[in-house]
ROVEX-933092 format. One record per residue (C-alpha): chain; residue number from 0; residue in three letters; x negated, y, z. Coordinates in nm, 2 decimals. Layout:
(site "A" NUM "Ala" (X Y Z)) ...
//
This chain:
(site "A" 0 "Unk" (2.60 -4.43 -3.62)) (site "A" 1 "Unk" (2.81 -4.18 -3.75)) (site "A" 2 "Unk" (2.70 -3.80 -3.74)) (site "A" 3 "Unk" (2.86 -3.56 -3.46)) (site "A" 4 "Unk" (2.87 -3.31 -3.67)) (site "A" 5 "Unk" (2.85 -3.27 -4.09)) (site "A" 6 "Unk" (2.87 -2.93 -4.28)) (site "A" 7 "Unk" (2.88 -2.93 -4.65)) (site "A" 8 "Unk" (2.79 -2.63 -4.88)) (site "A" 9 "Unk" (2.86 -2.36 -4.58)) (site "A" 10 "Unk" (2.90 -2.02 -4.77)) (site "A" 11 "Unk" (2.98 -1.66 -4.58)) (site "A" 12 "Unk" (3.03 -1.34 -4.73)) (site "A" 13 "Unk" (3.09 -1.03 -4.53)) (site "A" 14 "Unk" (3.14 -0.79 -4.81)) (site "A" 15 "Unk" (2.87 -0.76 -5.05)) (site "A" 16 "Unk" (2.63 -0.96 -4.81)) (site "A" 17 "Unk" (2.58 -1.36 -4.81)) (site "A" 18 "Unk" (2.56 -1.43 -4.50)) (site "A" 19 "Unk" (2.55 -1.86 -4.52)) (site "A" 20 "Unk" (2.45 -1.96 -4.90)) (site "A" 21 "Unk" (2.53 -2.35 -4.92)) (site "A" 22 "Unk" (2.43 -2.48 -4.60)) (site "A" 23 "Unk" (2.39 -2.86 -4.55)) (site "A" 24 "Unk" (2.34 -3.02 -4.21)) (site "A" 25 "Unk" (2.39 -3.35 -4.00)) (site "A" 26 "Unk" (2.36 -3.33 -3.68)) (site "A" 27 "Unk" (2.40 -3.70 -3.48)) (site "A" 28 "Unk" (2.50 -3.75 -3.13)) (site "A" 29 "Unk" (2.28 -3.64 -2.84)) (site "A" 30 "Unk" (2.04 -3.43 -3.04)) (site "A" 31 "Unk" (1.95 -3.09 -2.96)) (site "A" 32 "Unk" (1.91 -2.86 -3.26)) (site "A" 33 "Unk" (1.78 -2.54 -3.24)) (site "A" 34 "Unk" (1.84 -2.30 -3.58)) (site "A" 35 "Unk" (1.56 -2.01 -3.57)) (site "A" 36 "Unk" (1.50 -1.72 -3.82)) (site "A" 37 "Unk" (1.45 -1.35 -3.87)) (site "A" 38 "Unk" (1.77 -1.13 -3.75)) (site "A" 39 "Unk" (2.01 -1.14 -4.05)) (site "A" 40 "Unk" (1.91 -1.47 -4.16)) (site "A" 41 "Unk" (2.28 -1.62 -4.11)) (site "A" 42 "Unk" (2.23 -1.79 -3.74)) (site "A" 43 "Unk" (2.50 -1.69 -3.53)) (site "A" 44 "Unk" (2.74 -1.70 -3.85)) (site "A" 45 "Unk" (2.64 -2.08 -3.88)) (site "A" 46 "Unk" (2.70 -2.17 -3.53)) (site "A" 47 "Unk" (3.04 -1.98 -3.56)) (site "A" 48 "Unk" (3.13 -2.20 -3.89)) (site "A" 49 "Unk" (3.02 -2.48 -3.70)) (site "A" 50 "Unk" (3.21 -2.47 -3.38)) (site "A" 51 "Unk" (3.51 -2.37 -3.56)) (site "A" 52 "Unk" (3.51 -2.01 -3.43)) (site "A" 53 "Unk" (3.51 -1.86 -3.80)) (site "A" 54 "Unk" (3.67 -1.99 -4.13)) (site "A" 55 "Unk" (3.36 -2.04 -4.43)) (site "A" 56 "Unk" (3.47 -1.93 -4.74)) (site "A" 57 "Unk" (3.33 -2.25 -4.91)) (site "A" 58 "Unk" (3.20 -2.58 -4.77)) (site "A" 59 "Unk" (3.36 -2.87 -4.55)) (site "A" 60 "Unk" (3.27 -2.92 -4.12)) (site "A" 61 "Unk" (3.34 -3.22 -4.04)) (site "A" 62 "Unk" (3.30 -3.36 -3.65)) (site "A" 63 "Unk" (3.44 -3.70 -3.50)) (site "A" 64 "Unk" (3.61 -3.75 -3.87)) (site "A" 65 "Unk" (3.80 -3.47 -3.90)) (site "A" 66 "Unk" (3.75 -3.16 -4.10)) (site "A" 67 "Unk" (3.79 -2.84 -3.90)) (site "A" 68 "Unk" (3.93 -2.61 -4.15)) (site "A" 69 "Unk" (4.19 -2.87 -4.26)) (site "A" 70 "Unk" (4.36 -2.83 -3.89)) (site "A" 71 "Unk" (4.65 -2.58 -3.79)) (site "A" 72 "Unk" (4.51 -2.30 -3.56)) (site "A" 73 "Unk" (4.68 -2.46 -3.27)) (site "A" 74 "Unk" (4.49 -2.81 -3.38)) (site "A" 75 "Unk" (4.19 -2.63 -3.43)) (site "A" 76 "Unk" (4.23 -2.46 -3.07)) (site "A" 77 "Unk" (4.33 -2.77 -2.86)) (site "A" 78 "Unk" (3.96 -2.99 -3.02)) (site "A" 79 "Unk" (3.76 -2.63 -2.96)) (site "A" 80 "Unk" (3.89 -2.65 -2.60)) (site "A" 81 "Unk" (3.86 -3.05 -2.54)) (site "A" 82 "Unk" (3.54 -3.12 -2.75)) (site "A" 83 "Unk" (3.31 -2.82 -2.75)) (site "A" 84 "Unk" (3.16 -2.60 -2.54)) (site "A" 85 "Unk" (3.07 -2.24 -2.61)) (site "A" 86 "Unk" (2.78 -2.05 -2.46)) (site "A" 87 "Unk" (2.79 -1.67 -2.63)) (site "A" 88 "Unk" (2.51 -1.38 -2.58)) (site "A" 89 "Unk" (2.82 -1.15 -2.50)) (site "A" 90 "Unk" (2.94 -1.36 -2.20)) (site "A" 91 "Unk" (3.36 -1.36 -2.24)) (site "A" 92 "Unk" (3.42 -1.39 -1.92)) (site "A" 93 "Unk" (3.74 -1.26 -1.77)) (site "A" 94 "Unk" (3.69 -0.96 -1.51)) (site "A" 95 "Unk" (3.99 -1.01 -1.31)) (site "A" 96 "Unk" (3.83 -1.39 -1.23)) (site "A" 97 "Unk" (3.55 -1.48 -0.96)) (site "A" 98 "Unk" (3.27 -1.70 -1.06)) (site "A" 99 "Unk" (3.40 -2.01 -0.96)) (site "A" 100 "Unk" (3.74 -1.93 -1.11)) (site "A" 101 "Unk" (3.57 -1.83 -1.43)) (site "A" 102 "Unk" (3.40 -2.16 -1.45)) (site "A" 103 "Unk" (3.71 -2.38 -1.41)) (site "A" 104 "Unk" (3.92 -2.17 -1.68)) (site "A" 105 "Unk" (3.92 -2.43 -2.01)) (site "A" 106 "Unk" (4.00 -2.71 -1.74)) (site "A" 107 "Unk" (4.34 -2.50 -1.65)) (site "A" 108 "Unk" (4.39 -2.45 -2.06)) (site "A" 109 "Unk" (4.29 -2.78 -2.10)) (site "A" 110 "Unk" (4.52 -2.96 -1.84)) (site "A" 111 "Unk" (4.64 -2.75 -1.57)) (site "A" 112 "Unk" (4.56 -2.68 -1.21)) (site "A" 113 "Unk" (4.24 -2.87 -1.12)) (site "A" 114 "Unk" (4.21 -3.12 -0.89)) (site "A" 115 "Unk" (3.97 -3.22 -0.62)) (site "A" 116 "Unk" (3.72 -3.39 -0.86)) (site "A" 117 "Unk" (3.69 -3.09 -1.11)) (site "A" 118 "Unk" (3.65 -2.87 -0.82)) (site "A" 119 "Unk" (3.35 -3.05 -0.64)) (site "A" 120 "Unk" (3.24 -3.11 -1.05)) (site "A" 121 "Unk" (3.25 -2.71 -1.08)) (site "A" 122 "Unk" (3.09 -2.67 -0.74)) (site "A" 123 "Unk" (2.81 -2.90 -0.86)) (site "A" 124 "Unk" (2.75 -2.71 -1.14)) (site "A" 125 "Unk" (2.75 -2.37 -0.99)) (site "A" 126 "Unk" (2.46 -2.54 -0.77)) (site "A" 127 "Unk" (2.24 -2.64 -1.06)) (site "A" 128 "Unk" (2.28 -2.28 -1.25)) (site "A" 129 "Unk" (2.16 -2.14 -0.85)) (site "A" 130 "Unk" (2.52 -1.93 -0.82)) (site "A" 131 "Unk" (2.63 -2.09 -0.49)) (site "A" 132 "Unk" (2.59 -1.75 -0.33)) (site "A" 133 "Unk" (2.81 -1.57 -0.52)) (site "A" 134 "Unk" (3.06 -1.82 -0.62)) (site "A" 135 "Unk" (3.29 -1.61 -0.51)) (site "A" 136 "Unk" (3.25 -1.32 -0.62)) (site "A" 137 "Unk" (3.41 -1.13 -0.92)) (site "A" 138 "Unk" (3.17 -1.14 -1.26)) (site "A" 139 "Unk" (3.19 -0.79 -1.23)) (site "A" 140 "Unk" (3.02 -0.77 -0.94)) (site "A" 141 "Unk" (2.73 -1.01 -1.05)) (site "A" 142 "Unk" (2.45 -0.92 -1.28)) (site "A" 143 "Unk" (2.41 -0.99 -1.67)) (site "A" 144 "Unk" (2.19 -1.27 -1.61)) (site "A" 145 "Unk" (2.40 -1.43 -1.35)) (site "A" 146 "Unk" (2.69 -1.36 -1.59)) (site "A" 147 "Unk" (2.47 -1.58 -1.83)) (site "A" 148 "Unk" (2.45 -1.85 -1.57)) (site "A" 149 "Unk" (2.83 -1.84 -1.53)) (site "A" 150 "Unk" (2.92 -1.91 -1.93)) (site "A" 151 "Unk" (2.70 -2.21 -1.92)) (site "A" 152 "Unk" (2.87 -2.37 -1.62)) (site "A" 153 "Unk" (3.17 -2.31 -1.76)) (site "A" 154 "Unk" (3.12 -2.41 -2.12)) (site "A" 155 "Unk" (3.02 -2.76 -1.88)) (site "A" 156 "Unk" (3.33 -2.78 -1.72)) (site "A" 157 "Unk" (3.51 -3.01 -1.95)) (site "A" 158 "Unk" (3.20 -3.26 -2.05)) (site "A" 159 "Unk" (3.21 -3.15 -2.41)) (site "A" 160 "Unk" (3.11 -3.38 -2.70)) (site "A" 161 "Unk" (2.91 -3.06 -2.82)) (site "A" 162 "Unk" (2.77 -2.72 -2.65)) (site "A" 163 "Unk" (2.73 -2.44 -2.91)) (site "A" 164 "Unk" (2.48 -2.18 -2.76)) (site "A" 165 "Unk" (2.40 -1.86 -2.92)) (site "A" 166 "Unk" (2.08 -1.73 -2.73)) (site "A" 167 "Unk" (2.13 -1.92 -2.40)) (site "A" 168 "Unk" (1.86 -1.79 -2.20)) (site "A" 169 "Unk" (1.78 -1.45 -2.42)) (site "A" 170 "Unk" (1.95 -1.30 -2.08)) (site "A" 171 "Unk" (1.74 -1.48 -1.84)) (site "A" 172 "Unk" (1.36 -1.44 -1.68)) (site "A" 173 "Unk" (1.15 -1.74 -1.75)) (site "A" 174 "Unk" (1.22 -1.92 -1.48)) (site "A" 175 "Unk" (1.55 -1.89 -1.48)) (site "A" 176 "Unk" (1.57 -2.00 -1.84)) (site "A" 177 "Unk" (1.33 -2.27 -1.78)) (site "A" 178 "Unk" (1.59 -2.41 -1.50)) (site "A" 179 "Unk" (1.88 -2.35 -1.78)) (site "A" 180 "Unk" (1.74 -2.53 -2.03)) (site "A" 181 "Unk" (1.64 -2.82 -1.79)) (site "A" 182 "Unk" (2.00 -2.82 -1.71)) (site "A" 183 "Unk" (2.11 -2.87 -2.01)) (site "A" 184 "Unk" (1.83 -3.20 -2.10)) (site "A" 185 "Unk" (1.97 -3.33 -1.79)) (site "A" 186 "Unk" (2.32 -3.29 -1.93)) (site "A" 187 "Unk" (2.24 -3.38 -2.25)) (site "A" 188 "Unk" (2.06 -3.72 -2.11)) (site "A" 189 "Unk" (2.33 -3.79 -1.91)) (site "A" 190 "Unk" (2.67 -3.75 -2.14)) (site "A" 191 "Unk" (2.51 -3.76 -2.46)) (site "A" 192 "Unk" (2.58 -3.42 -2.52)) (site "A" 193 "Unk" (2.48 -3.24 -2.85)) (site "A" 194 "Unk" (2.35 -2.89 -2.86)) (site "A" 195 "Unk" (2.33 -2.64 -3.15)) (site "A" 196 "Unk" (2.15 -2.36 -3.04)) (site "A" 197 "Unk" (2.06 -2.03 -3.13)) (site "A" 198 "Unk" (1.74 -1.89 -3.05)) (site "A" 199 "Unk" (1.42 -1.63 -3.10)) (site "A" 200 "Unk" (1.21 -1.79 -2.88)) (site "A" 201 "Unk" (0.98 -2.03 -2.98)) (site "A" 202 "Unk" (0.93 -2.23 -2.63)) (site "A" 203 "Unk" (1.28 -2.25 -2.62)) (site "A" 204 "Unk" (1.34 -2.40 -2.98)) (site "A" 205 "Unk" (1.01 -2.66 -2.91)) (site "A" 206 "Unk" (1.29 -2.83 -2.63)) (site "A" 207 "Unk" (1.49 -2.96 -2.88)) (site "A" 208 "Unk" (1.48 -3.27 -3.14)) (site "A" 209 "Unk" (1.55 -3.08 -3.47)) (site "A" 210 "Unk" (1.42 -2.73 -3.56)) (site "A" 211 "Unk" (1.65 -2.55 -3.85)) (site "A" 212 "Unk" (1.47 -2.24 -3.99)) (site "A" 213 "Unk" (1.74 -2.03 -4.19)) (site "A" 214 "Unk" (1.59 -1.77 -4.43)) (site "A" 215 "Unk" (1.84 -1.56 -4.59)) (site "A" 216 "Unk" (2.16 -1.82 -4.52)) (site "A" 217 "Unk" (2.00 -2.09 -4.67)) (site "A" 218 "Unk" (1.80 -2.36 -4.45)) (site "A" 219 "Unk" (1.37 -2.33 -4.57)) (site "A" 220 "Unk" (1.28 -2.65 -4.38)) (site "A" 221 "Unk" (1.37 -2.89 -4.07)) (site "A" 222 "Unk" (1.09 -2.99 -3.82)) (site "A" 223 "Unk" (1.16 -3.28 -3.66)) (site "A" 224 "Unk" (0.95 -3.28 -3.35)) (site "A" 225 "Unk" (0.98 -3.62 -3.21)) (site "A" 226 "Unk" (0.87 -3.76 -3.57)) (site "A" 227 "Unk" (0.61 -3.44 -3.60)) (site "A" 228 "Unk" (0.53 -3.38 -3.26)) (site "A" 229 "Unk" (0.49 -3.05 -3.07)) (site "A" 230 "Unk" (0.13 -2.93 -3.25)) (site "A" 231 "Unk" (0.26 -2.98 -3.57)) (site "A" 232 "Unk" (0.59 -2.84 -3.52)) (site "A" 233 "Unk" (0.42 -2.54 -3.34)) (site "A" 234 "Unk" (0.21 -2.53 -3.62)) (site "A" 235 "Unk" (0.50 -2.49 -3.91)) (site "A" 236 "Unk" (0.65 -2.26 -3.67)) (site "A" 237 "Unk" (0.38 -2.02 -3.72)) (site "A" 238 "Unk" (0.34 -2.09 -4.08)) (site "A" 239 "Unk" (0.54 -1.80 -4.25)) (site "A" 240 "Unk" (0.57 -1.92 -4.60)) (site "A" 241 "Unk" (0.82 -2.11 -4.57)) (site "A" 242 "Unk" (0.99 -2.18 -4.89)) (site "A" 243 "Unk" (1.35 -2.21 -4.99)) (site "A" 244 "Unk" (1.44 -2.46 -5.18)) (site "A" 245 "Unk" (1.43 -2.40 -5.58)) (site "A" 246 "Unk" (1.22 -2.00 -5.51)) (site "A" 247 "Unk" (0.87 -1.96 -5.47)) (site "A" 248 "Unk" (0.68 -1.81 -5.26)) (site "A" 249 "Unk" (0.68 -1.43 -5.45)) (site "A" 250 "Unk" (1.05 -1.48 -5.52)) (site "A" 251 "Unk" (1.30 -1.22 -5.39)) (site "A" 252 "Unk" (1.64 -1.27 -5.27)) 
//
C-alpha cells in the first residue's frame, strides 16, 4: 500500500527562527494522526506544509504520487479543493453566507451549483455536527463554537481523501467535541478518510492511530497506540524527556 501522504526533510524559516527543521513523515491511508507539542514547536506550520497551504523552503510532500510544490498554483488549488479538506482554529467562513450555504461552498468551486444529492449530503451533515436549527442562518449570527461546527461540515462536503485540522474542537465544550471527533471516526471508518490533526489536548490526540510529538520543528518520537496501546501511550505522553534525535537530554537548541 502506498502512503497517502510522504514529506521529506520539511524545513521552515520565518526570519531568524526554524520553524520545521527536517521533518520526515508517512502517513498511510485511513490513519488518524495527531501532531502535539509545546506552542512554537512547528505544529500548525507542518500541517500548512503538508496540506499545501505554505511552500517549505526545503523538503519534498508528496500525496497520491505527486509532489505538491512541483504543481502550478492553479494545479496546486484545483487537488487542495478536490482532495483535502481543511478545518482551521480561525474558522474562514464567509459572512455574507448562511450556514448551509457556507457548507456547500468547495462543492460550487469544485463543480458548480449543487444538485439534489449534495444538498440532502450537506443537510446530513449539518445534522451530525447538531446545526439543523440554524442552518439557515448567517455565521455571523451563530456562535464561535457553532462557527467551529460549520468548518468541519464543510471541509466534509466534498469526501476528501484527507481532512487537515488545526485544533478541531479547541472551540468546543466536551461534549460537543466528543460528538465532533466521533464524527469524524465515523467518517474516517466509512470513506477511508485520513486525518492530520493538530491538537493540545491529550484525550483528543489518544483518538487517533499515530501520535507525532514535535519539539522545536523536529519530530522527538511517534507513539503508535494500536501497537502500544492507550496506557503506554498515555504513559509517554506524560513523559517529558523526550529526546530529539542525535541531542541529549541537557542539550539546548
Amino acid at each position: 500500500m502506498q502512503p497517502i501522504l510522504k514529506a521529506g526533510n520539511i524545513r521552515k524559516q520565518f526570519g531568524a527562527v526554524e520553524a520545521l527543521r527536517g521533518v520526515d513523515l508517512t502517513v498511510m491511508p485511513g490513519e488518524i494522526v495527531a501532531v502535539v507539542g509545546p506552542s512554537g514547536s512547528g505544529k500548525s506550520t507542518l500541517l500548512h506544509c503538508l496540506g499545501g497551504l505554505d511552500r517549505p523552503d526545503a523538503g519534498t510532500v508528496r500525496t497520491g504520487g505527486l509532489a505538491l510544490w512541483d504543481l502550478s498554483d492553479s494545479e496546486l488549488s484545483r487537488l487542495r479543493n478536490r482532495r483535502v479538506g481543511f478545518v482551521f482554529q480561525f474558522h474562514h467562513l464567509l459572512p455574507e453566507f448562511t450556514v448551509f450555504e457556507n457548507i456547500l461552498l468547495p462543492h460550487w468551486i469544485k463543480s458548480g451549483r449543487p444538485g439534489t444529492a449534495l444538498k440532502a449530503e450537506a443537510d446530513r451533515l449539518i445534522e451530525r455536527v447538531g446545526l439543523t436549527e440554524i442552518k439557515d442562518k448567517y455565521v455571523t449570527q451563530i456562535s464561535g463554537g457553532q462557527q467551529q461546527r460549520v468548518s468541519i461540515a464543510r471541509a466534509l462536503i466534498n469526501r476528501p481523501k484527507v481532512i487537515f485540522a488545526d485544533e478541531p474542537t479547541g472551540n468546543l465544550d466536551r461534549e460537543t467535541g466528543t460528538r465532533v471527533l466521533d464524527l469524524l471516526r465515523e467518517i474516517n471508518k466509512e470513506n477511508r478518510t485520513t486525518l492530520v490533526m493538530v491538537t493540545h489536548d491529550r484525550e483528543v490526540a489518544l483518538r487517533s492511530d499515530h501520535i507525532i510529538e514535535l519539539v522545536d520543528g523536529r519530530i522527538c518520537r511517534t507513539i503508535d497506540i494500536r501497537a502500544s496501546g492507550r496506557d503506554s501511550a498515555v504513559e509517554m505522553l506524560e513523559d517529558l524527556s523526550c529526546v530529539l534525535p542525535g541531542l541529549d537530554r541537557n542539550a539546548g537548541n
